[in-house]
Residue frames relative to the residue before (quaternion, step in Angstrom):
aa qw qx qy qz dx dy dz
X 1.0000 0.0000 0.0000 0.0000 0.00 0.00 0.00
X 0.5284 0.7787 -0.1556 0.3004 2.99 1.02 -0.68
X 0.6726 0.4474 -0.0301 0.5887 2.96 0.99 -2.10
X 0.6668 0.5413 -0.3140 0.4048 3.16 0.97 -1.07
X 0.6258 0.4908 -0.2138 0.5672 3.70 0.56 -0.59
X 0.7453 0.4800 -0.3378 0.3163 3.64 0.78 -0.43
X 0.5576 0.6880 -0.0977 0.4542 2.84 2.41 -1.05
X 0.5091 0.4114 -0.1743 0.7357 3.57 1.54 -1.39
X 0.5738 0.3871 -0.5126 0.5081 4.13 0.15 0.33
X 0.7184 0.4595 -0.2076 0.4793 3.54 0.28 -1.53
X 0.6636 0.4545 -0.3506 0.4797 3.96 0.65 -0.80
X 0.3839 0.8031 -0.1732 0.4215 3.16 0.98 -0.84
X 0.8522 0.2998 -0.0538 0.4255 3.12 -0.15 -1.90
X 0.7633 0.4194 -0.1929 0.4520 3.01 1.03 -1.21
X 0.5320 0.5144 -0.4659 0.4851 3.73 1.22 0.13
X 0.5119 0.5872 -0.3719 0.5049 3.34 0.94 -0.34
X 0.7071 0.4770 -0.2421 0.4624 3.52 -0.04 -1.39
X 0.7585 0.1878 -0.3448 0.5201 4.06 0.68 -0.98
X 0.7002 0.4799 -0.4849 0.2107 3.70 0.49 0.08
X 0.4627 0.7089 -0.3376 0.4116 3.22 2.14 0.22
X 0.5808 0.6149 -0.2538 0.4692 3.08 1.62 -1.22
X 0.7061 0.4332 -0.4137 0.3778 3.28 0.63 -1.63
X 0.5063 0.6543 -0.4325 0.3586 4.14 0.81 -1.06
X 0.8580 0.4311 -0.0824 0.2670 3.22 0.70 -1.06
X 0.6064 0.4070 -0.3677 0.5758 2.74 1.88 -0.15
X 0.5375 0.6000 -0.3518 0.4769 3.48 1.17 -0.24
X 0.5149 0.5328 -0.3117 0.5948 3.79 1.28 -0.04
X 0.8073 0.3058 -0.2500 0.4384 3.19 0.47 -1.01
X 0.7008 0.3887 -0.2690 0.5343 4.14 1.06 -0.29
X 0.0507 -0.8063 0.5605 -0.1823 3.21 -0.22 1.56
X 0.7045 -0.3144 0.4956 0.3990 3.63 -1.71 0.48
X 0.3017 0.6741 -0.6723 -0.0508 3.55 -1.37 0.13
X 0.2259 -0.6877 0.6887 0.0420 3.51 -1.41 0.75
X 0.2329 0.7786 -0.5826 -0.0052 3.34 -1.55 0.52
X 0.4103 -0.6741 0.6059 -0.1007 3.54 -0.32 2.01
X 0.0259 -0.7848 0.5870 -0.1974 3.02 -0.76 1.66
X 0.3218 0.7941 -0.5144 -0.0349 3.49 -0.98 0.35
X 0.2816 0.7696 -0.5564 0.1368 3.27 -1.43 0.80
X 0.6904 -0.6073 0.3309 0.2123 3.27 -1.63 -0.99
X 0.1653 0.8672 -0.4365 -0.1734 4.01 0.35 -0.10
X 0.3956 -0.6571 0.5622 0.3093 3.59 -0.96 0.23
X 0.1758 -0.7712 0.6119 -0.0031 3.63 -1.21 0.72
X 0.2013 -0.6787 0.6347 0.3099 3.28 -1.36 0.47
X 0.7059 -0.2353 -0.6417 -0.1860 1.08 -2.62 0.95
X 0.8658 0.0051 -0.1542 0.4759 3.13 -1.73 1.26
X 0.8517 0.3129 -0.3806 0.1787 3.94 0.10 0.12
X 0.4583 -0.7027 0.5012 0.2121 3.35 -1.33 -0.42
X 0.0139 -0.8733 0.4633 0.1502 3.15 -0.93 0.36
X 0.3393 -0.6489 0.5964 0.3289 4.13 -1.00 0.06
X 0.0331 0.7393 -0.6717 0.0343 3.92 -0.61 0.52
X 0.0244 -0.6618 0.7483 0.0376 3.45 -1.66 0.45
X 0.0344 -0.7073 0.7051 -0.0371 3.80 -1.26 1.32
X 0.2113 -0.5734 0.7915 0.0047 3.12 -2.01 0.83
X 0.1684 -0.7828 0.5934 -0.0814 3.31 -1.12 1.33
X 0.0093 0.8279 -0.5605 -0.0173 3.68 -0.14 1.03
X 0.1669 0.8169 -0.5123 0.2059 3.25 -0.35 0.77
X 0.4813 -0.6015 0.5221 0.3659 3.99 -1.34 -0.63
X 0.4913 -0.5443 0.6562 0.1781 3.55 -1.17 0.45
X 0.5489 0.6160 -0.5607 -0.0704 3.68 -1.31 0.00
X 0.7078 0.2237 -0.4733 0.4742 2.99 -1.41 1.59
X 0.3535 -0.6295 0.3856 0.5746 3.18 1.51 -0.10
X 0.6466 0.5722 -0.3110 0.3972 3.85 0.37 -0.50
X 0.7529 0.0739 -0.2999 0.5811 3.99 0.68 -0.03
X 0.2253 -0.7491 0.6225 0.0254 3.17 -1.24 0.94
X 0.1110 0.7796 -0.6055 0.1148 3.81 -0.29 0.93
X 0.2322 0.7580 -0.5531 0.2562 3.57 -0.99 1.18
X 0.5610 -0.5781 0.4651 0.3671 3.73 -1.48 0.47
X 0.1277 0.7812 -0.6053 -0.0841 3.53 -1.11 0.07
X 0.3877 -0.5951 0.6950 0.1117 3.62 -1.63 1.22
X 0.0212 0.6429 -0.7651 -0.0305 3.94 -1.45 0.22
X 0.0663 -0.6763 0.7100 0.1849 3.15 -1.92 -0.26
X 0.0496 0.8222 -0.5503 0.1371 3.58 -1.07 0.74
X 0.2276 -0.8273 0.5124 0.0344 3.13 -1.03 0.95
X 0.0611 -0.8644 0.4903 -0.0938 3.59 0.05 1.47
X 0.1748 -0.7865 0.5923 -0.0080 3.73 -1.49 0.96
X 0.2019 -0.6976 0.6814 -0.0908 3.08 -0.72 1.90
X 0.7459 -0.4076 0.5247 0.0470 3.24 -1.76 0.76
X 0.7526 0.2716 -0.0514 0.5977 3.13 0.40 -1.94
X 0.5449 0.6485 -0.5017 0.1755 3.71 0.48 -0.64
X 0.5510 -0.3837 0.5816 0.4592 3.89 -1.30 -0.28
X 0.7825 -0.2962 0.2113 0.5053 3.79 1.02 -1.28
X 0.6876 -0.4925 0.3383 0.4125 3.42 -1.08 0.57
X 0.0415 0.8314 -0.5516 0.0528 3.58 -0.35 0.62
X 0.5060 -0.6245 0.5085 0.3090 3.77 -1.58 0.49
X 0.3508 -0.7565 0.5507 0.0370 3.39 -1.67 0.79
X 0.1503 -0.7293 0.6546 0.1307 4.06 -0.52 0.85
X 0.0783 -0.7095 0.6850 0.1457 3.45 -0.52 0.72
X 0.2021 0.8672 -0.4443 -0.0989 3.80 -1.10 0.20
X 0.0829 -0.9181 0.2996 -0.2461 3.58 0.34 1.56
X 0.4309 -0.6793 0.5197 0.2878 3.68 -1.18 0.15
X 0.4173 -0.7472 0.5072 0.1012 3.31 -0.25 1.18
X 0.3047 0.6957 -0.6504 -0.0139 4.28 -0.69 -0.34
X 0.0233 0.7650 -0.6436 0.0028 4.05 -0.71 0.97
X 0.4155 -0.6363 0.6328 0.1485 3.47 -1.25 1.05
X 0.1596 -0.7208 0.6745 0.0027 3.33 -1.32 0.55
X 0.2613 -0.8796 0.3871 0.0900 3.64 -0.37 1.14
X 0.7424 -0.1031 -0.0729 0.6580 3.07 1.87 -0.48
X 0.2821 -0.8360 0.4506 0.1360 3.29 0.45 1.89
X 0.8282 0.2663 -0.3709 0.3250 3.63 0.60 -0.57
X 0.4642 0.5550 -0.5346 0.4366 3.64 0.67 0.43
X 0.5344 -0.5493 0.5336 0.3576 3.37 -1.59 0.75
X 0.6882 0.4211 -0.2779 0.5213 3.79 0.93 -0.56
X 0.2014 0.7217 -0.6482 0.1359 3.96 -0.25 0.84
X 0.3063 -0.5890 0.7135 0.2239 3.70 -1.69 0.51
X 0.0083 0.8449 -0.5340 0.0298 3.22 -1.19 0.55
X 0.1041 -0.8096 0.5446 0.1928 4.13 -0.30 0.22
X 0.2530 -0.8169 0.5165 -0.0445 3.24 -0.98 0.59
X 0.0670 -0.7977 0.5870 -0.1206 3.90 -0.64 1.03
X 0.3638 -0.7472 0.5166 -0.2061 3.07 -1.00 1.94
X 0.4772 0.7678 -0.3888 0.1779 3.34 -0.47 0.47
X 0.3547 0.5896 -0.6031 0.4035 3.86 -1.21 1.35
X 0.7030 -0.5487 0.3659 0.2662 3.24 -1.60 -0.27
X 0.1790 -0.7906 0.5522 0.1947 3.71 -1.05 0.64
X 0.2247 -0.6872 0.6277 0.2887 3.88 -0.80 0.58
X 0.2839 -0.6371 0.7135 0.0665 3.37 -2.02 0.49
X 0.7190 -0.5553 0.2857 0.3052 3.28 -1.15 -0.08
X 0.7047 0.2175 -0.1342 0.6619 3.01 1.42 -0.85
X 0.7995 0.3332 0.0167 0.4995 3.97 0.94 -0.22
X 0.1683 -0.8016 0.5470 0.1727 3.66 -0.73 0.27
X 0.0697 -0.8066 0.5758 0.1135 3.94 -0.90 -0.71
X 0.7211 -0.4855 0.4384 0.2284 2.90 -1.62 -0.89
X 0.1256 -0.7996 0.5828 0.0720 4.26 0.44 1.07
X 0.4975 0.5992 -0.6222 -0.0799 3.00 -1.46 0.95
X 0.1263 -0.7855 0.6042 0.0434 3.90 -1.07 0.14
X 0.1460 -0.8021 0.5745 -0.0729 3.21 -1.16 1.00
X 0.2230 0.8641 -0.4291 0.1396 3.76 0.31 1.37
X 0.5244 -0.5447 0.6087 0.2404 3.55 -1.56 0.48
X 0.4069 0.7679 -0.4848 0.0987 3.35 -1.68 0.26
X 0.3656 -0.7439 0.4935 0.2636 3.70 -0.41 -0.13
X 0.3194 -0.6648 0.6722 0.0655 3.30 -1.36 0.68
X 0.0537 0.6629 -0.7464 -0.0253 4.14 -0.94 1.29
X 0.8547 -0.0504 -0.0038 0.5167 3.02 -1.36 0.66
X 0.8084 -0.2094 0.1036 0.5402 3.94 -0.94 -1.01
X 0.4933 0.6998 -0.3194 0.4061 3.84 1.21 0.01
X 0.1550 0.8590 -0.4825 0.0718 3.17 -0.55 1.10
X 0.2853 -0.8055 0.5193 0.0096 3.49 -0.36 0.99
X 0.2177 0.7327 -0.6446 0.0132 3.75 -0.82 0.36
X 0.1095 -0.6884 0.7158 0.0425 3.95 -1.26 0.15
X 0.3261 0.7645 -0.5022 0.2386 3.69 -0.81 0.83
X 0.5191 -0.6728 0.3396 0.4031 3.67 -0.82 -0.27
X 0.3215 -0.6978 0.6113 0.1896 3.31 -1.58 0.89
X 0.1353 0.8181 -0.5589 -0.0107 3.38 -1.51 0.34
X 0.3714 -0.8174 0.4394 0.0302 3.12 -0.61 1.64
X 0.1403 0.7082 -0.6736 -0.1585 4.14 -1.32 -0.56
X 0.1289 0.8115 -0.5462 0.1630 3.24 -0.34 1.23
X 0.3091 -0.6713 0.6544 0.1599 3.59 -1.10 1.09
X 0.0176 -0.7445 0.6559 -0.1236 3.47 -0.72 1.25
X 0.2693 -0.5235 0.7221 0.3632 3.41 -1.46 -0.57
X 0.1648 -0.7325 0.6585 0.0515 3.36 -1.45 1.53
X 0.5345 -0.5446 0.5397 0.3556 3.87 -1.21 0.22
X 0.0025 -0.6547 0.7542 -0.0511 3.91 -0.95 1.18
X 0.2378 -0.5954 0.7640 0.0722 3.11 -1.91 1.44
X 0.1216 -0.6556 0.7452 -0.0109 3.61 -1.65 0.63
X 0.7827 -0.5251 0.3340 -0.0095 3.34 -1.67 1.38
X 0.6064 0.5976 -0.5112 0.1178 3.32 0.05 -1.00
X 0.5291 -0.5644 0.6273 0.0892 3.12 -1.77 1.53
X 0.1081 -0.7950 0.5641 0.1952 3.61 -0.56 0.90
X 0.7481 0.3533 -0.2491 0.5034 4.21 1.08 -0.15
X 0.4290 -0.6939 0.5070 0.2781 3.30 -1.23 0.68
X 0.7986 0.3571 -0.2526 0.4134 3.69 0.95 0.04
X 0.8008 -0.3116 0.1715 0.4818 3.76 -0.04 0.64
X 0.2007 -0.8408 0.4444 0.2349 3.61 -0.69 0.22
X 0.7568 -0.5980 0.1605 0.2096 2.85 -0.61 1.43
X 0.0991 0.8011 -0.5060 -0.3039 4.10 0.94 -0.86
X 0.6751 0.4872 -0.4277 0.3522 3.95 0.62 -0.50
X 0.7173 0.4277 -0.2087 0.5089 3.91 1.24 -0.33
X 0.1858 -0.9071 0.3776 0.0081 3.41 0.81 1.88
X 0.7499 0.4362 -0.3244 0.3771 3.05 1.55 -0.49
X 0.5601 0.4541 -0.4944 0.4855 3.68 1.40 0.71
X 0.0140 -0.7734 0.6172 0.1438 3.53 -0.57 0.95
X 0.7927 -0.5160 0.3139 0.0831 3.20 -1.82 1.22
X 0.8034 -0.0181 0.0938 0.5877 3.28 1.86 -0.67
X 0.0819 0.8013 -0.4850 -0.3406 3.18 -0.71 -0.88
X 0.2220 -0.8838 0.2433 0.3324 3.66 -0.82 -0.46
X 0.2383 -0.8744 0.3533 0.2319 3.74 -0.68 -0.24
X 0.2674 -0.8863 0.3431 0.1590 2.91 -0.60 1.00
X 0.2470 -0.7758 0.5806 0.0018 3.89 -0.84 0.69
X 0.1470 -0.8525 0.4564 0.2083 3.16 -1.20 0.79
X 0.3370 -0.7706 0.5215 0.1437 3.44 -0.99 0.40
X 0.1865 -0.7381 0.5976 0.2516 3.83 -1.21 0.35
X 0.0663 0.8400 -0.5264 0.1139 3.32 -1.20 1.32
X 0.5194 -0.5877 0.3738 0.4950 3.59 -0.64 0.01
X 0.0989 0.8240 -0.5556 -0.0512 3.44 -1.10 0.28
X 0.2303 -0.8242 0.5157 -0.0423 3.39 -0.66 1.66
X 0.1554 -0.7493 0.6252 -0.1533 3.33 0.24 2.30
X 0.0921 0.7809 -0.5940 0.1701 3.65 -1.13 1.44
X 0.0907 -0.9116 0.3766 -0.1374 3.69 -0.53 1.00
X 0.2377 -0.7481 0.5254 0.3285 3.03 -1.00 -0.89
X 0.2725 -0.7763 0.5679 -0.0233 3.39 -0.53 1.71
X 0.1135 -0.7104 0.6857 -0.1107 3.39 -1.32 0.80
X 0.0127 -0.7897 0.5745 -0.2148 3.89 -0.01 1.68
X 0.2954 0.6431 -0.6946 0.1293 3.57 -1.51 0.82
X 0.0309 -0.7362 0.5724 -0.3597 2.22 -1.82 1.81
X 0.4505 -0.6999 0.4578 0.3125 3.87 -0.87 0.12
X 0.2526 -0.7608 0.5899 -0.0976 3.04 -1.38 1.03
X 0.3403 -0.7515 0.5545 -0.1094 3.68 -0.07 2.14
């Protein structure tokens, strides 16, 4: 009888102890959202506008790890044309002093973005600070994407010098074709936005 009572004491205790734990870890792993917007420059010659939404969890308030989707619309030089961008990726953001309304934090992106004609590689890796629901970050972006780019080509129409004083014979002309290739746009991006 004894033992028996000591056991339903001990079972007891320890149900207690994991249902204290479980409370507490369930306090501590929360919902977390973060709503981004902004701009990054890329080489060569372009630019781009992007918005991201990060669903994901929170724990300790101070690591944040979660999935995120974006859309953006980005202009290249070399392109055929300006076209839109799905970025989709695994989000993880540090949080240097989760309980102050003022906290620095860095942050690291990464997965795959589709295009219209092509698809690649998403990733970015940025600094910044979080006041209250405001959140600000600036860092670098870096794509690999197989696209189709616009090629121009030469062709000399005279076999003897061209002429500069007789504007209306021109010297050549060209043509342009398009080609699929990799292409490894990288920048610097600069994003603000709220954070749930």
């Amino acid at each position: 009888m004894k033992n028996t009572v000591l056991a339903l004491i001990a079972f007891l205790a320890v149900s207690v102890s994991a249902f204290a734990q479980d409370n507490e870890t369930k306090e501590n792993i929360k919902y977390s959202n973060i709503t981004e917007f902004g701009f990054f420059t890329a080489s060569p010659r372009s630019f781009a506008f992007e918005g991201t939404m990060v669903h994901g969890v929170s724990i300790d308030k101070q690591h944040h790890l979660g999935l995120g989707i974006g859309i953006g619309w980005n202009n290249c030089h070399s392109y055929r044309y300006s076209t839109a961008h799905m970025p989709m990726f695994v989000n993880y953001r540090y949080y240097f002093s989760p309980n102050k309304k003022f906290s620095p934090h860095f942050n690291v992106a990464l997965g795959g973005v589709a295009v219209g004609d092509g698809g690649g590689i998403y990733s970015a890796l940025t600094a910044g600070f979080r006041a209250g629901k405001f959140s600000f970050s600036s860092g670098l972006s870096f794509m690999a994407v197989y696209r189709e780019e616009m090629w121009s080509k030469w062709y000399n129409t005279y076999p003897y010098p061209y002429d500069p004083y007789n504007s209306y014979m021109p010297d050549g002309y060209s043509i342009n074709y398009y080609q699929k290739d990799w292409h490894f746009p990288f920048g610097i991006v600069i994003k603000c936005g709220f954070t749930f």
